[in-house]
C-alpha positions in Angstrom: 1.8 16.4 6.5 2.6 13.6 9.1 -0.7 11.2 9.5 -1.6 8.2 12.3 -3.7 5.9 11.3 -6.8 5.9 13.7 -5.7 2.4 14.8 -2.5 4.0 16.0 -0.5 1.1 14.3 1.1 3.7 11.2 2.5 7.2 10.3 3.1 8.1 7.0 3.8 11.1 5.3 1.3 13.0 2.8 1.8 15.3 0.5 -0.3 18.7 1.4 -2.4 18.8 -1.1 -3.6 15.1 -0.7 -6.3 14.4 0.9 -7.5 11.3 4.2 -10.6 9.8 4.4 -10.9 7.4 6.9 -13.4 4.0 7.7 -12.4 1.8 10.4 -9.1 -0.1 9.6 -9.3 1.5 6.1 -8.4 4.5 4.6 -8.1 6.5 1.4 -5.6 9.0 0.2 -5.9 10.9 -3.0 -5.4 14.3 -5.1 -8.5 15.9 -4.7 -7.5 18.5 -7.3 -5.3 17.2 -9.8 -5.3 13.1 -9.1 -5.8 10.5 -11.3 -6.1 7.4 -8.7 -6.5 6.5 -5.3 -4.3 4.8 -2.4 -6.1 2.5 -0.1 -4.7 1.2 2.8 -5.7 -1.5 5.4 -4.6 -2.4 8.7 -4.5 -5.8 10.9 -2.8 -7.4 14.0 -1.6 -10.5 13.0 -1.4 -13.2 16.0 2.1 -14.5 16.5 0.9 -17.2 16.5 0.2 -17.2 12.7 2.8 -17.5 10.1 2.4 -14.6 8.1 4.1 -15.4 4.8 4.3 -12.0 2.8 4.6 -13.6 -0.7 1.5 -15.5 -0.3 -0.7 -13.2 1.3 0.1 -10.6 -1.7 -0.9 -13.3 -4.2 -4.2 -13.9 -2.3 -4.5 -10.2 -2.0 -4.8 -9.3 -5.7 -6.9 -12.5 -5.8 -4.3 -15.0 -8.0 -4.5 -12.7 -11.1 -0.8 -12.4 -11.1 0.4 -13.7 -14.5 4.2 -13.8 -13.5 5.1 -14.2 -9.9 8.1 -13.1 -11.1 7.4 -10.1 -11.0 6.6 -9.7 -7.4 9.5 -7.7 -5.7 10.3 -8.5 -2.0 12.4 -6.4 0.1 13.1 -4.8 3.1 13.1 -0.8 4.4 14.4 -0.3 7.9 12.2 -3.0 10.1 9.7 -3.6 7.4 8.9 -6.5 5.1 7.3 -4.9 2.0 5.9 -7.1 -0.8 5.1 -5.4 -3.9 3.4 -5.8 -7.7 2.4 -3.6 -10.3 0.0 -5.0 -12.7 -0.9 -2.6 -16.4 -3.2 -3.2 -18.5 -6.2 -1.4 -21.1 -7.7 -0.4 -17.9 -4.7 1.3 -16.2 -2.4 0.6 -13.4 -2.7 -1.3 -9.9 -0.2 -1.5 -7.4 -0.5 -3.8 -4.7 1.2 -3.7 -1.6 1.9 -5.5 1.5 3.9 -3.9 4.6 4.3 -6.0 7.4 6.3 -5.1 10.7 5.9 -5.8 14.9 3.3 -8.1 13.7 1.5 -5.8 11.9 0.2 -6.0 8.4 -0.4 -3.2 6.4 -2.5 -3.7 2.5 -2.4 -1.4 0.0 -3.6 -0.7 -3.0 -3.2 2.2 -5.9 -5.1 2.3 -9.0 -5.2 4.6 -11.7 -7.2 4.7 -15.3 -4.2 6.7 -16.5 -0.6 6.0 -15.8 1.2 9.3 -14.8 4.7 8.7 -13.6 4.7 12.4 -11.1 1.9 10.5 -9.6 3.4 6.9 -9.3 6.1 8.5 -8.1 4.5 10.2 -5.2 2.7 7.1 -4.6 6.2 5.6 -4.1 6.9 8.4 -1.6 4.2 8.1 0.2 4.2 3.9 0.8 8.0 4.5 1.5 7.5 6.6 4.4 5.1 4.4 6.5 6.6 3.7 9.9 4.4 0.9 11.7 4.4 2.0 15.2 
């Protein structure tokens, strides 16, 4: 199922039996039936007048608890800058992520109690097919 975001600025593709809610600038997609965690996304306009550094905004994003920057992968899809971490521990997974593109920012986050790769993996599928508009 194609979705637009309600601020116009993204499509993305969701798998059917996923499910939208939507607040504002924010929304959440998720399994209703069989999923584990949740994808949250967030949208701004960033001025161009501000210098919009990718690495550094996912840093303050999952609030400095990164223990290795290292581990932060940066790369780009099509148009897009896309800034990404996964962080494990006894709690589960996060997955933060940063899109930006026609100066717009996208941040999302994934977390799951239990890691399930079929879910990670549509998780994957679904980041990967943003397009900002």
């Amino acid at each position: 199922m194609k979705y637009t975001s309600p601020s116009r600025y993204y499509q993305l593709a969701i798998p059917e039996n996923w499910k939208v809610e939507e607040d504002e600038n924010t929304i959440s997609i998720y399994n209703e039936g069989e999923g584990l965690g949740a994808i949250t996304i967030t949208s701004y306009l960033i001025p161009e007048t501000y210098s919009f550094d990718i690495r550094k905004e996912l840093i303050d994003f999952v609030d400095n608890t990164i223990n290795n920057q290292k581990d932060i992968k940066e790369y780009n899809l099509q148009e897009k800058k896309i800034a990404e971490i996964d962080i494990k521990n006894d709690k589960g997974l996060w997955r933060f992520v940063i899109v930006f593109a026609k100066q717009k920012a996208l941040f999302i986050s994934y977390n799951s109690d239990v890691v399930v790769s079929n879910e990670i993996n549509t998780v994957s599928h679904i980041i990967a097919s943003i397009n900002i508009i």
